[in-house]
C-alpha angles and dihedrals in degrees: 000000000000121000113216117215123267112239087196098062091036089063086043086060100041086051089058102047086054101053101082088054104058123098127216112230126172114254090228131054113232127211134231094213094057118071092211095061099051122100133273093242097046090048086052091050091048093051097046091031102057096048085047084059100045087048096047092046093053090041084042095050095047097049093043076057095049088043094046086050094037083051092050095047086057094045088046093047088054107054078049101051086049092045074085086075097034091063096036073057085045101048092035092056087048087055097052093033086051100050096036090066094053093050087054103049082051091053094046088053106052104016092206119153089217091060094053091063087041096049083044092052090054088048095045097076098040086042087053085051104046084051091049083049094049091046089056089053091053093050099044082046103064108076086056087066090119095043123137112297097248087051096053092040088057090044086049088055089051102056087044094052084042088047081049094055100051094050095057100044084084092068094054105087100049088047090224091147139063116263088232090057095047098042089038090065090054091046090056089045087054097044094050081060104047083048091050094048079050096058101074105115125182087217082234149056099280099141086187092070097034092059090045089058089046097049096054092039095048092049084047087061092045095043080044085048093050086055108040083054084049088055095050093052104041084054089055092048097044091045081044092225138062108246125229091277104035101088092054079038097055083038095058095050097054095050083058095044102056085051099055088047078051096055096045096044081051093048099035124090116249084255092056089048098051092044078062096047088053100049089048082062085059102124090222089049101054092038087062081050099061091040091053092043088064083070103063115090110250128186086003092293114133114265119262125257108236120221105266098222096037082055103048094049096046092039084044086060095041096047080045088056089050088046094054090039087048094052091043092059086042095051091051082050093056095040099049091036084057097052095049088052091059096038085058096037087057092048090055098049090047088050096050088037094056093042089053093049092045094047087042086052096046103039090049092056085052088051093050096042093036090049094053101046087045094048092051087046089048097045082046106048077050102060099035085056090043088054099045090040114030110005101047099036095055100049086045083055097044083052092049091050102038105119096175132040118335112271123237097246099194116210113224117224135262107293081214117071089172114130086224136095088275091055093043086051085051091053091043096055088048102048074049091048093050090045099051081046086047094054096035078046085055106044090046083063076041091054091036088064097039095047080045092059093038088053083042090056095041098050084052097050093049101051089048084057090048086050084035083055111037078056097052081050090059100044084050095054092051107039118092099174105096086210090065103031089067084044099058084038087064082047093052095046094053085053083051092052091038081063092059099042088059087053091056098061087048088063085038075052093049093239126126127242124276095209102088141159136216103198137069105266113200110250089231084062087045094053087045087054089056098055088046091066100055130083093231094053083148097068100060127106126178103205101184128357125184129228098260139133135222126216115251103243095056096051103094096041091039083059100037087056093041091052090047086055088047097047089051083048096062100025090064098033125082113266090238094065138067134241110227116215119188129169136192149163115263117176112326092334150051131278116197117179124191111194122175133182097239136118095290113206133264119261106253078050091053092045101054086044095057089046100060085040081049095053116015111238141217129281113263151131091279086053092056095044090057095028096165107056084046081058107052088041098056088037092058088044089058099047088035083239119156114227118174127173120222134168117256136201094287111358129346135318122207118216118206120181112190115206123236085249098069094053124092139174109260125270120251112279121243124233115259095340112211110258113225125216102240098057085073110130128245087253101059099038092056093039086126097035132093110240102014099118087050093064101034099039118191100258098076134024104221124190114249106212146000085258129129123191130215084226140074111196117109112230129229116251111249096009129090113245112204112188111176094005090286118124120238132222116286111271113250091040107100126247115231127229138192130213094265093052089055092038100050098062089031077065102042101252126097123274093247107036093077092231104190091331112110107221124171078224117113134192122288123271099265110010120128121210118279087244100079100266099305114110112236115241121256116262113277090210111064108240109247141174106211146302126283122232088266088057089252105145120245119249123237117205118230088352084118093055088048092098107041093039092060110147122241105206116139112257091221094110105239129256099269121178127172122287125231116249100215084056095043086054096045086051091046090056094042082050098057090037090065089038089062090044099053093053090047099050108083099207130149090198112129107226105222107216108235117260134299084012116125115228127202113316082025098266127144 
């Protein structure tokens, strides 16, 4: 035997497959301008990331402070370092200016030609040596390029008065300038120098260094001061006479001299001092004193004039002895000026060491901490989306779908094991997870029972309208009055629609139907079945079908969803006017369209109607309330069939799409099927009827009514037919027919053989098979519908009982007249009577059907 699929475990699959793909989004939108909407990760970064800021900026800021200072102090220890060059300059320019007055007071006294090259030979060394000296300062100059902007304006100045100098030194040997103008160029060389050994500056207090400058630059004055006063009086020697200014001149010199010894004895160490004490014992030194001290006036006589060479060799050893004691206290100054530069340099790094390995440190452990709480937030905000999202609607899916017993949905575990507030949340998601499983757990139990007792009253109620409706049969074939033959016809209608109405709460219930067929149905018949189970049949009007065929096992369902859309269609259309139905193929399917002329419906109405077509919803009070939108819904998900609902030009217009699925070729044709009675036309049915035309038309044959007969024979419009000396209905009232009467010779077997359509309704007492007695043998092919994906075979209810529960009624149609309305009536009310008293009673009695009657699944 065929197993069906199971659509349970088909969604559970889908799910699945799906699962990868869905995304979990947030069901709010956050914005960037509130703080509570950002992220958590975003909050955690703010919060490490501000004081990271504040701390960087102040250690920034700091060390922008210890860099600027270390910079200075090695800024400061090079210019004076180099202050070494500027006073050999410095040494080397005395020397030259000194010797060249002499040379021109020479000059100016004797006026020899001679004299001049000889005067230019004695320059020319010290001249050679000045420029060396020049070229080193330039050299040792050049990394201090970007210096501070004093520094570089005084070194500027420097190199101008130099530039100066050697441009006047031409004008030496032929004396054509005054000996003021040309020394006066070399004084303002040497003191650019002496201004730019003074420009060295810490960039902060720092009174060590300070005093250190102003020691070396305070001995180079004195030592400037010493030869300014040997030039003087080598130029007074070599002229062999003072001039009128020399004696204020050499005054004056002396005054400053003595103050500038003052200032450095006041700014030098002791050792520095005494270094200096020391130097004036020199015998040399003190020899150029003495010398220097015959020059002064004394007792109002003229000074003497010194011998010019005696003079030059004892003030040269002196000026050499300045010149030893001036590199020895710049050399201290270096020296002490480099080491606070280091000093300085290693604070700094350790300052900026230490702040970097703080701010690693801490910004590591924030890392760390911040990683971790965001991680724990991150695992956690996952699962709980994947819970409300994924997790929990599934398992409430899989709930809502379950046909058979109620499935184990197991709860996974926290995704935090920390002992903190994120771990507890966890927990608590998940104890909420498990409780929201435990009550959709119990009211699935809950819909299981209801959907049971609705199955249970279904069941009932169908059997009481196959009973309803095999009794109807009976009181057809014997009435003989017309009034009360369409009486008992309208009877016989409102069974039909009771039926479906049963079915309905099957599908409310969740069950399939029990009326199935085996065999391809053509969709034209399906649509006809359709009519046939409305209560407007007349009204419809099936403009254009297309040659297609349905598959067996969606027959039933695919009627009962199209009836439920054209009973919408008439119900909520004015009585006056017709309901088109047209069907075609569309690729690879089928396209039926309904479209009335009633009051159609507003958008926000159309809208909420094509949603619940669109997914099937729940069971509840508003689904029974519009059953029949709940229906159709459910009955397209089952059948994967698109039904969308849209206005039209005067009313509404259904859309149904078929799936290629539920096409199918069409089945073998039997030969000379049997015509029933009630598929007779409209037109055929009214020929002697006014109006009748008008409600049939010619374009469409339309059943009449949800009636079956127990013949086959086709009467003869406007004469009487007995066929067992029974009447038959007058000619011009129409014969009703029911779904299975259009289906079973859509499908090539007799209306009342059953053929494949599975009916409560059993043979007639009495009746013998139309084979002539003998039984016919049961089918040696299963009847299938199909195969499943798997290639198990699908499983057709009944289709195995079709043969051998053939029914033998004759196929002469039976006498029919016209039943009378009042006893109609009187049979409709005792009909409900016993209706209300049947669901009142609470009995457990099983009521035997009589004898020879067949009961459901055909059995005795």
């Amino acid at each position: 035997m065929g197993v069906g699929p199971d659509p349970t475990q088909d969604a559970t699959k889908q799910d699945r497959r799906h699962d990868s793909e869905v995304r979990l989004v947030p069901h709010r939108r956050r914005s960037p301008f509130r703080l509570r909407d950002w992220r958590m990760r975003t909050k955690l970064a703010t919060v490490l990331v501000i004081p990271t800021v504040a701390f960087l900026v102040l250690a920034g800021v700091q060390t922008v402070v210890l860099v600027g200072q270390t910079t200075a102090l090695s800024d400061f220890a090079r210019q004076v370092g180099i202050g070494r060059q500027i006073t050999t300059v410095v040494d080397r320019l005395q020397q030259e200016r000194d010797r060249a007055a002499g040379e021109l007071a020479e000059l100016r006294r004797d006026g020899v030609d001679s004299d001049r090259a000889a005067a230019a030979a004695a320059l020319q060394p010290l001249q050679t040596a000045t420029d060396q000296a020049v070229s080193e300062l330039r050299r040792a100059a050049a990394p201090l390029a970007d210096s501070d902007a004093a520094w570089r304006v005084a070194y500027a100045e420097v190199l101008e008065a130099y530039d100066q100098v050697v441009y006047i030194r031409a004008a030496i040997p032929p004396a054509v300038l005054s000996t003021d103008t040309v020394l006066g160029n070399y004084h303002r060389c040497v003191e650019a120098l002496l201004n730019l050994l003074a420009e060295p500056s810490p960039g902060e207090p720092q009174p060590a260094l300070t005093d250190a400058v102003l020691r070396y630059v305070q001995l180079a004055r004195v030592k400037e001061l010493s030869s300014r006063i040997r030039g003087q009086l080598y130029e007074a020697a070599r002229a062999g006479r003072y001039g009128l200014d020399d004696e204020v001149t050499l005054t004056d010199l002396r005054a400053q001299q003595l103050a500038a010894l003052g200032a450095f004895r006041v700014a030098a160490t002791t050792a520095q001092i005494e270094l200096y004490d020391r130097t004036s014992r020199d015998p040399a030194f003190v020899t150029a004193a003495r010398l220097e001290e015959k020059s002064l006036p004394a007792g109002g006589a003229q000074p003497e004039v010194l011998p010019a060479a005696q003079w030059w060799a004892a003030s040269e050893q002196r000026q050499e002895l300045f010149r030893q004691l001036e590199v020895r206290v710049l050399d201290d100054a270096v020296a002490q000026a480099d080491e606070v530069s280091s000093e300085r340099l290693r604070t700094t790094l350790l300052v900026v060491g230490g702040i970097v390995v703080v701010l690693g440190l801490a910004v590591l452990l924030a890392l760390l901490i911040g990683r971790s709480v965001a991680n724990s937030i991150q695992l956690l905000r996952g699962q709980a989306l994947r819970i409300a999202q994924i997790d929990l609607p599934y398992a409430l899916n899989r709930l809502r779908t379950v046909s058979g017993g109620v499935p184990t949905i197991d709860v996974p575990p926290a995704v935090v094991r920390s002992s903190d507030e994120i771990g507890e949340l966890a927990e608590a998601f998940v104890a909420v997870h498990r409780s929201a499983v435990s009550v959709a757990v119990e009211q699935a139990e809950t819909r299981r029972t209801v959907n049971a007792m609705f199955v249970n009253l279904a069941r009932r109620s169908q059997v009481l309208v196959e009973r309803q409706l095999e009794l109807l049969d009976d009181l057809e074939r014997e009435e003989a009055d017309p009034d009360q033959l369409e009486n008992l016809f309208r009877l016989d209608h409102l069974a039909a629609r009771m039926r479906r109405n049963d079915e309905s709460l099957l599908v409310l219930a969740g069950t399939e139907s029990t009326r199935r067929w085996n065999r391809p149905v053509g969709l034209g018949a399906v649509l006809l079945a359709a009519s046939a189970e409305i209560e407007q049949y007349q009204r419809v009007r099936h403009d254009s079908v297309a040659d297609l065929y349905v598959v067996g096992h969606a027959v039933g369902e695919l009627v009962h969803l199209l009836a439920e859309l054209l009973e919408n269609a008439t119900a909520f259309s004015r009585p006056d006017t017709l309901v088109r139905v047209t069907a075609r193929a569309e690729g690879g399917g089928a396209v039926v369209e309904i479209a009335d002329q009633g009051l159609g419906m507003s958008p926000a109405a159309l809208e909420q109607a094509n949603a619940v077509l669109a997914s099937p919803p729940t069971a509840d009070v508003a689904a029974v309330e519009r059953m029949g939108l709940f229906v159709v819904s459910h009955l397209a998900a089952r059948h994967a069939v698109r039904v969308r609902l849209a206005g039209g030009a005067e009313g509404l217009v259904a859309r149904i799409v078929l799936p290629a699925t539920l096409l199918a070729a069409a089945s073998a044709a039997e030969l000379d099927p049997p015509a029933s009675p009630r598929m007779l036309t409209t037109a055929v049915a009214g020929a002697t009827r006014p109006g009748a035309a008008q409600l049939g038309g010619p374009t469409t044959e339309l059943p009449v009514a949800g009636r079956r007969p127990d013949s086959t024979s086709v009467p003869v419009p406007g004469r009487p037919v007995p066929v067992q000396g029974r009447p038959v209905p007058v000619p011009g009232r129409p014969v009703p027919v029911r779904a299975e009467d259009v289906l079973a010779p859509a499908a090539g077997a007799p209306a009342g053989s059953g053929g494949g359509w599975w009916s409560r309704q059993g043979p007639a007492p009495g009746s013998t098979p139309s084979t002539g007695g003998s039984t016919p043998a049961p089918p040696a092919t299963p009847v299938t519908a199909g195969t499943t994906e798997r290639g198990l075979p699908v499983r057709v209810p009944m289709a195995q009982l079709a043969a051998v529960t053939e029914s033998a009624r004759p196929e002469t149609p039976a006498v029919r007249h016209d039943p009378d309305p009042e006893a109609v009536g009187g049979m409709l009310s005792r009909y409900y009577g016993g209706v209300r008293r049947a669901e009142a009673e609470e009995t457990t009695e099983i009521i035997l059907p009589p004898a020879g009657v067949r009961s459901e699944g055909g059995r005795q």
